[in-house]
N, C-alpha and C positions, 0 to 999 in steps of 0.2 A: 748290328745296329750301332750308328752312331751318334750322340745328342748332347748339343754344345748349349751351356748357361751360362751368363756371367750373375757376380754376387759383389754388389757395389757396398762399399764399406768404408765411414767417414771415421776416423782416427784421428786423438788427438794430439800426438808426437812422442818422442821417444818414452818406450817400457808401456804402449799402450797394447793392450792384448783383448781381443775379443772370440769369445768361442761360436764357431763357423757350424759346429755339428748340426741344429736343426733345419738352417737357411739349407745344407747341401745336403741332408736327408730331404727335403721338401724335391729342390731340384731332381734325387734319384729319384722319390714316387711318381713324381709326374714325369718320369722321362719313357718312361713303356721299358724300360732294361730293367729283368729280371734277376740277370745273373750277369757278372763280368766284373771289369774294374773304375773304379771313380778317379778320374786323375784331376787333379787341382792346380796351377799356378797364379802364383801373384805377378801380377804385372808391374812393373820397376825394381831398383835393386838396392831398396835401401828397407824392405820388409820380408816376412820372412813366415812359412808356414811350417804346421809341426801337428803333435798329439802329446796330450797332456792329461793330467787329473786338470781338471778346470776349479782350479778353489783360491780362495784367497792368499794362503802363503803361497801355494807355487806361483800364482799372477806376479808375486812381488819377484819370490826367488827367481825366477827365469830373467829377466830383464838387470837382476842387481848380479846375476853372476857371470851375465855379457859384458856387466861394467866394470868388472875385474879382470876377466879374463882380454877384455879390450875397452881400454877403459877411454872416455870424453877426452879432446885436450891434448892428447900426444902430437907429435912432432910427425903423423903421420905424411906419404909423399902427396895422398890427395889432398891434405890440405898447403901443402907448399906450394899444389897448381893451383884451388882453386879457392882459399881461405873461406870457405863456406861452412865451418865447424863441422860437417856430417862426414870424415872419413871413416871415422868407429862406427858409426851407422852403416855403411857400406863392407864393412869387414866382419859386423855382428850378422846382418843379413844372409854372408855369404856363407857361413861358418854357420846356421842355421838349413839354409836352402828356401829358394823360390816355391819348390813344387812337393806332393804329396799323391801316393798313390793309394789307396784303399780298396780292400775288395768288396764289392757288393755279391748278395744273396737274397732272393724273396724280393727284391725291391727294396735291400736294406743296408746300412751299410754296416762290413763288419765291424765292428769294433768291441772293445773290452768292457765292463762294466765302468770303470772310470776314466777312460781312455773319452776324449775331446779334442775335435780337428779345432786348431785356434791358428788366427794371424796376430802378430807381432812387430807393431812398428818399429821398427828400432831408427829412423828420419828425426831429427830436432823440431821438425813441427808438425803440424798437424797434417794430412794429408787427404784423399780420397782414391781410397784403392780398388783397382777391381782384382776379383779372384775369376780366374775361367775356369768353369769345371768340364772335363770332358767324361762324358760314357762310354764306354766299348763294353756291346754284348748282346745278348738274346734277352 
């Protein structure tokens, strides 16, 4: 069995993060798949999915350690094409990933006790993203 959602999600620019886990638990109960895998992507490539303890220092940490690690402001090539300040958005993105894969059991999906599927804008403004989740299973 196959069964496709989208999970529409308004963002309000970069280091904004929102946790996905109930929206795409909803999606698997009502999808009739028992058993199999959840697969998740963000559509565009300046956002970025993951799993996380969902709490207030890591919301902060994740977002301020993209900004070290690639920080606002550099001399990057995309903005030498296209001066639109988000090239570190697009390298934070990538250096995250679009997609997620989870497995589901009972109609549930697996995960950890503090483990939380969350997106990640890492875009200078605000956006509206869609997440597709797809099912494969019985």
């Amino acid at each position: 069995m196959v069964h496709t959602a989208e999970i529409q999600v308004a963002t309000s620019g970069h280091g904004d993060m929102h946790d996905l886990t109930a929206r795409v638990e909803r999606v698997v109960a009502d999808s009739g798949v028992r058993q199999g895998v959840a697969h998740l992507f963000v559509v565009g490539s300046t956002a970025a999915l993951g799993t996380i303890e969902f709490e207030p220092g890591l919301q902060a940490d994740l977002p301020q350690l993209l900004d070290r690690l690639i920080p606002p402001g550099r001399d990057y090539g995309h903005e030498r094409a296209w001066h639109d300040g988000n090239g570190h958005s697009h390298l934070q993105a990538t250096l995250l990933g679009p997609s997620l894969t989870v497995p589901v059991r009972e109609r549930r999906l697996v995960l950890g006790t503090w483990q939380q599927v969350f997106l990640l804008e890492c875009d200078i403004r605000a956006r509206r993203r869609t997440v597709v989740v797809t099912l494969l299973g019985e």
